[in-house]
C-alpha positions in Angstrom: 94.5 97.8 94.5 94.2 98.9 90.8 90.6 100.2 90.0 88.9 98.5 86.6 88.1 100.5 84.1 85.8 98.7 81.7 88.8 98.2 79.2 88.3 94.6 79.1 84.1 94.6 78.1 83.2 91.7 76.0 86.9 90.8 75.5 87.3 86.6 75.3 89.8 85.5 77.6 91.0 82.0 77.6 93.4 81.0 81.2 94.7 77.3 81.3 94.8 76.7 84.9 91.7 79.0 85.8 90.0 77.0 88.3 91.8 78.1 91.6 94.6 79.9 92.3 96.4 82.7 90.3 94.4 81.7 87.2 91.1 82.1 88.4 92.6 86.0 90.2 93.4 86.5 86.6 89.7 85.7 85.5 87.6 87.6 88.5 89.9 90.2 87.8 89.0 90.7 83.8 85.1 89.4 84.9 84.6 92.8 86.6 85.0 94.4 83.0 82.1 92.1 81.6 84.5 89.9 79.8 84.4 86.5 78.8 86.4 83.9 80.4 87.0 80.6 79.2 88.1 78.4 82.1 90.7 75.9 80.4 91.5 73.7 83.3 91.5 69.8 84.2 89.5 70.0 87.7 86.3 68.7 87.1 85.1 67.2 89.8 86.5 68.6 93.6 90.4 67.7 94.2 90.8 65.7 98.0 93.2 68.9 98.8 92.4 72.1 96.3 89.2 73.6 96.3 88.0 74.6 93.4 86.8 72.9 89.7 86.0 74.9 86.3 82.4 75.1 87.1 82.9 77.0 90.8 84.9 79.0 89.3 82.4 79.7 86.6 80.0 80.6 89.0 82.2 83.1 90.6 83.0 85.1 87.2 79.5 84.7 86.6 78.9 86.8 89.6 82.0 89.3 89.3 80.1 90.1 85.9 81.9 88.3 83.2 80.9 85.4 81.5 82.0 82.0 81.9 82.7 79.1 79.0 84.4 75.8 81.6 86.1 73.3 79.6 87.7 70.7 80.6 91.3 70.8 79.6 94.7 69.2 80.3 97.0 71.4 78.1 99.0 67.8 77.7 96.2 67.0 75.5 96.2 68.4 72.1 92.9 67.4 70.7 90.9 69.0 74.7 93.3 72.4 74.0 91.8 72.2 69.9 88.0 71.3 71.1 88.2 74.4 73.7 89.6 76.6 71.5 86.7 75.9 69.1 84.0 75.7 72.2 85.2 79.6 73.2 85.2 80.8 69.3 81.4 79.2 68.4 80.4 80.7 71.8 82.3 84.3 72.2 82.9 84.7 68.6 87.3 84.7 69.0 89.9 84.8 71.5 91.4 88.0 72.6 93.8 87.2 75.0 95.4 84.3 75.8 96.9 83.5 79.6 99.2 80.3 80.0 98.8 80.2 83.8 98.8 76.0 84.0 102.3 74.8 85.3 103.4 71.7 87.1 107.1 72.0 89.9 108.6 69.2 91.5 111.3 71.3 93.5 114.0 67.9 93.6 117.3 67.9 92.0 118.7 65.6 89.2 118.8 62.2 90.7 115.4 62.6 92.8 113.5 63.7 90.3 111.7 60.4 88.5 111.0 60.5 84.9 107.9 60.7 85.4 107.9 64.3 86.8 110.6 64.8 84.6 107.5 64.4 81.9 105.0 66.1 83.8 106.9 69.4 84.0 107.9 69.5 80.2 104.5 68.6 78.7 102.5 70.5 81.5 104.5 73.8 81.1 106.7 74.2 77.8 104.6 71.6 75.5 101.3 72.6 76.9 102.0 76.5 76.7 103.7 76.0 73.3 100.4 73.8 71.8 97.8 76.4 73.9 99.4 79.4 71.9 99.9 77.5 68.4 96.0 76.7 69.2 95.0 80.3 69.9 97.0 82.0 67.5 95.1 82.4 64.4 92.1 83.7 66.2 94.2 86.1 68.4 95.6 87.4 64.8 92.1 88.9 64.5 91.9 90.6 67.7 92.4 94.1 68.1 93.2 93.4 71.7 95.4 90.7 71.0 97.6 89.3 74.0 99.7 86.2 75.3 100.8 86.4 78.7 102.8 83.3 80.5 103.0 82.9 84.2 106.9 82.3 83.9 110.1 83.8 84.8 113.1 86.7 83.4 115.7 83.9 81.3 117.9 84.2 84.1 121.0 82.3 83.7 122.6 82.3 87.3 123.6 78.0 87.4 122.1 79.1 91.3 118.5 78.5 89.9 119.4 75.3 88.0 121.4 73.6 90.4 118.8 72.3 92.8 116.0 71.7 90.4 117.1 71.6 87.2 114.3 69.5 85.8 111.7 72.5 86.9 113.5 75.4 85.7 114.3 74.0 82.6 110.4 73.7 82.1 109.8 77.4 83.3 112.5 78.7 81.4 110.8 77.2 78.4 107.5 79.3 78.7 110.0 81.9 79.2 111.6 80.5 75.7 108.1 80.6 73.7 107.6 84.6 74.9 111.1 85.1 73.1 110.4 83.6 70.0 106.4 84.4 69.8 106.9 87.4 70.9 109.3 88.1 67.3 107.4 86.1 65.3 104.7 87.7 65.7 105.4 91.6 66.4 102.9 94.1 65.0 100.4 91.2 65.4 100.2 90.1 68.6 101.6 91.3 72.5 103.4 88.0 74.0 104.8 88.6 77.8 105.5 87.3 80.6 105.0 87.6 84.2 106.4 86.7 87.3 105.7 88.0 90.7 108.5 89.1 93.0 107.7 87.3 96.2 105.5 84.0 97.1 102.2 84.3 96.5 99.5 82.5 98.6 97.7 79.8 96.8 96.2 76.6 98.4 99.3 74.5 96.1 101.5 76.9 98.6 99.8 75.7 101.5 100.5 72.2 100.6 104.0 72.5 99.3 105.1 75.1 102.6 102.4 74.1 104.7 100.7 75.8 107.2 101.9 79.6 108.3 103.8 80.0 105.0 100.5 82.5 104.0 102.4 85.2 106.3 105.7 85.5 103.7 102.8 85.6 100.9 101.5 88.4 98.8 97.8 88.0 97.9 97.0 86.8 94.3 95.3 90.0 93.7 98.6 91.7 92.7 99.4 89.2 89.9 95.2 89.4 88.7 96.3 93.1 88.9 99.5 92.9 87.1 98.2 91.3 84.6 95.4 93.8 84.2 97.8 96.5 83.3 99.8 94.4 80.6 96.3 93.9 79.1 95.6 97.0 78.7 99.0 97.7 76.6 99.0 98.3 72.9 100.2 95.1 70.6 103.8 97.1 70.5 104.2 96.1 74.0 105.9 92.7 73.8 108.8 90.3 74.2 109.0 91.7 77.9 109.7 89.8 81.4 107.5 91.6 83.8 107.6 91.9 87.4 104.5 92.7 89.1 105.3 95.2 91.7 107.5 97.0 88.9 104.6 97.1 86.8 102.6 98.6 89.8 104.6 101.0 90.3 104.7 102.6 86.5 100.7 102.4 87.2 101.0 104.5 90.5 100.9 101.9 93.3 102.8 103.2 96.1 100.6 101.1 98.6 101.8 97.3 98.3 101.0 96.0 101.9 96.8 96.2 100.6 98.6 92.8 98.7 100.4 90.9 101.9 98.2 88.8 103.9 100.2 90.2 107.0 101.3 93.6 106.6 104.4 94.7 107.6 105.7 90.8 108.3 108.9 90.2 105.9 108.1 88.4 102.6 109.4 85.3 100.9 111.3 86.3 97.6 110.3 83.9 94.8 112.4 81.8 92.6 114.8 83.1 89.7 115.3 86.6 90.6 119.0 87.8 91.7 117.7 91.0 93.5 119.4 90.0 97.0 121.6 87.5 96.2 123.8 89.2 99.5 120.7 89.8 101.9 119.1 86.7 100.7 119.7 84.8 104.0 118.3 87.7 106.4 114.7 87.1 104.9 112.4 86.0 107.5 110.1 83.0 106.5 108.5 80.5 109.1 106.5 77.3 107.5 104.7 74.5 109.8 101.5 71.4 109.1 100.1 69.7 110.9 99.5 66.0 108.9 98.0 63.2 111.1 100.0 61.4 113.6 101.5 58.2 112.6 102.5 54.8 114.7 104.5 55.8 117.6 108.5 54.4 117.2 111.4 53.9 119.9 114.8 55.9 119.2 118.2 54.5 120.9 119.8 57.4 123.1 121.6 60.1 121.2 125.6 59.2 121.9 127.3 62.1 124.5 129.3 64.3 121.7 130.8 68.2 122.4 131.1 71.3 120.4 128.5 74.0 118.6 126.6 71.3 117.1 126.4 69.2 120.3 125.2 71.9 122.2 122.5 72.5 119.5 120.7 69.4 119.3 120.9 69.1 123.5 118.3 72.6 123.0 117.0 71.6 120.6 116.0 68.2 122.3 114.9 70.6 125.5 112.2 72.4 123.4 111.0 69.2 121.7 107.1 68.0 122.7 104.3 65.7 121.6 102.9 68.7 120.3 105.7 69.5 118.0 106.1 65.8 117.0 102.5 65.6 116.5 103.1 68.7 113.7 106.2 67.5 112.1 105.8 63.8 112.0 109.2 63.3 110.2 112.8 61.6 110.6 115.6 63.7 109.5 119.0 63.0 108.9 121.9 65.4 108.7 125.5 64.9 106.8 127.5 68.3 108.3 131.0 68.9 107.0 133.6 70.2 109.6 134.2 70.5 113.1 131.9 68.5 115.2 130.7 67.4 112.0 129.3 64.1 110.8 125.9 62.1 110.7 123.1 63.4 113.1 119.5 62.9 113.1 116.3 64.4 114.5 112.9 62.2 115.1 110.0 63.8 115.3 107.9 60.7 114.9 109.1 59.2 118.0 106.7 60.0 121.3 108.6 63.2 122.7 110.9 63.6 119.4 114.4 62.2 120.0 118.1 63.7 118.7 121.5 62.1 118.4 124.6 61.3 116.9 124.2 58.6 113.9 122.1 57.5 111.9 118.0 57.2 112.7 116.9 53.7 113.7 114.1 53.9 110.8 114.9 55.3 107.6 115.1 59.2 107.1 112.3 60.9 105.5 114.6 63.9 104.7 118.6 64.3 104.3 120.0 67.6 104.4 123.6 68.3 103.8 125.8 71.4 104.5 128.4 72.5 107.1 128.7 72.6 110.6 129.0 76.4 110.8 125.6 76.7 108.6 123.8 74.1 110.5 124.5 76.1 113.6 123.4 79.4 111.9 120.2 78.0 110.4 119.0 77.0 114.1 119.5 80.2 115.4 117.6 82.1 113.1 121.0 83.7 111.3 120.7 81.5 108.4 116.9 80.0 106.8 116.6 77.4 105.4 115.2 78.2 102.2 117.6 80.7 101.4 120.3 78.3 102.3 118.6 76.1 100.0 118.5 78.4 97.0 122.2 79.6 97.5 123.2 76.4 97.5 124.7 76.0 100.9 122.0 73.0 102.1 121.5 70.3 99.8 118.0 68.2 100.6 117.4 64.6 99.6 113.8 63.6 100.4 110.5 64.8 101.2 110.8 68.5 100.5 107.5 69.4 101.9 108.5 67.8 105.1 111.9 69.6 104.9 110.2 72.9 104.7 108.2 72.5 107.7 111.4 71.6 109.9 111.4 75.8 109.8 108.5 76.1 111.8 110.6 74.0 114.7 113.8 76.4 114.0 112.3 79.2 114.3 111.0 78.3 118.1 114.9 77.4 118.9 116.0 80.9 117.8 115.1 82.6 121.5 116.9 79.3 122.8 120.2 79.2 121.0 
């Protein structure tokens, strides 16, 4: 872990998003110093499913040694980003820093993404990190310190990271737009950068997008809070960069990353938009699993005798299922394989004892993945995961996509089977 070293005393940091997660890190992070944290976020009162609001986490920098400034803020409203910019000048005296953590994903493609996430994503990320920094701006002109750092990714063009959900990475890439242009605009004046970690990192939104067991591929959020740390302590001359944590961990001397995974030593999720293993990408290990409460009990017809790799698959597979694993899963899917023994299959794990076949489900599929016969075969033995297959573009999903990403935890059990 990187030591504090006071740098940050009485500095006014404002963080959209602050109230849980990667945001609040940030915040307990720069508290520690004795700085002052304005908690920009929209959780006021306690979310059914994240913990956390702007006053908890006010509390906590409180106690870390900062001080805290909540305001309630959804950066798709201009007037709550211009009130608590002019809360945390009348109260701190400026801004110093300015972090544009808030962001919004919906991981669907083109045709399964509704317009109304469409909008979410644009106004949550670009809009509402474009108005946050037009907002802050003329006060961080007057810092000495003067930083903008956005939680968003290297402009990284590869069509693999558009492909699947274009909607989303258009809205990344667009923070990642507003550090190239601020960043010129405003050299000599004020540091604008961005930063993106190189694996998953373990927040509670993880838990509920990968569900439970995904925290083992996850890094802690301590190395982002740290991460940004070191940027913070740059001169104004450092700008218009796309920073990777661990690389910037390692210019400060960190040779000791597993202090950061939750399990150390257990192989780690790579995150989105970087082309670092393009090749090796499938042999990452990753394992997801929930457990959501069991729904209605429905009857299956009998899967139809068929022959071949993908036959002999779903027999194991059907071998290992249980109520317990139906009782976790709770979801129909459907499978469209290209190829040999090819065609339309389907799993139930809804059913009482889970049933497979050939065909389509009797009730509708929650989840529709497409992709050949030879993949299908190597994603249930562990040779090929899913997510990887998913972001190299050999499985397409239609669906639920929380619900596809637990179906890993059930591969994973087949591997010593098939």
């Amino acid at each position: 872990m990187l030591p504090n070293t006071g740098k940050l005393a009485g500095c006014t940091i404002f963080i959209t998003g602050a109230s849980r997660g990667i945001g609040k890190a940030i915040a307990l992070k720069a508290a520690k110093d004795g700085a002052n944290i304005v908690i920009a976020a929209k959780t006021a009162q306690a979310h059914p499913k994240l913990p956390g609001t702007i006053y908890t986490a006010a509390e906590e920098i409180k106690a870390a040694g900062g001080k805290a400034l909540p305001c309630i803020v959804d950066v798709r409203d201009e007037e709550q980003i211009s009130n608590a910019v002019e809360k945390a000048v009348e109260k701190f005296g400026g801004i110093d820093i300015l972090v544009n953590n808030a962001s919004a994903i919906s991981l669907t493609n083109t045709l399964d993404t509704p317009t109304k996430k469409v909008d979410l994503m644009m106004n949550v990320n670009t809009r509402g990190t474009y108005l946050t920094s037009k907002a802050c701006i003329p006060y961080l002109k007057k810092s000495k310190i003067a930083h903008i750092l956005n939680l968003s990714p290297p402009l990284n063009l590869n069509p693999l990271w558009f492909k699947q959900h274009c909607a989303y990475t258009i809205a990344k890439y667009g923070m990642s737009m507003c550090v190239l242009g601020m960043a010129e605009e405003f050299k000599g004046e004020i540091a604008v950068n961005a930063l993106w970690p190189k694996t998953a990192i373990h927040t509670a939104a993880m838990d509920m997008l990968g569900g439970y067991g995904i925290e083992s591929q996850c890094r802690k959020v301590d190395i982002i809070a740290d991460a940004a740390y070191c940027i913070f302590k740059k001169p104004k001359s450092f700008t218009g960069n796309f920073i990777i944590d661990e690389n910037i961990l390692k210019e400060e001397g960190i040779k000791n990353f597993d202090v950061y995974a939750i399990t150390p030593g257990y192989p780690l999720l790579p995150d989105f938009f970087l082309d670092e293993q393009p090749a090796t990408v499938t042999k990452k290990a990753d394992s997801y699993g929930a457990v959501p409460e069991l729904k209605e009990e429905k009857t299956q017809p009998p899967p139809q005798p068929r022959s071949g790799a993908v036959a002999e698959t779903f027999r194991i597979v059907k071998d290992s299922l249980s109520d317990d694993i139906v009782k976790a899963t709770q979801a129909i899917y459907q499978f469209q394989l290209s190829g040999e023994d090819g065609g339309t299959w389907f799993l139930d794990l809804k059913s009482k004892g889970g049933n497979v076949g050939y065909g389509e489900p009797s009730d509708q599929a929650d989840v529709v993945m497409s992709m050949s016969t030879d993949d299908f075969v190597k994603m249930f033995s562990g040779k090929l995961k899913p997510t990887m297959a998913f972001m190299s573009g050999k499985l397409k999903i239609k669906g639920n996509m929380a619900l596809a990403i637990k179906l890993e935890k059930l591969m994973n059990q087949m591997n010593s089977k098939l």
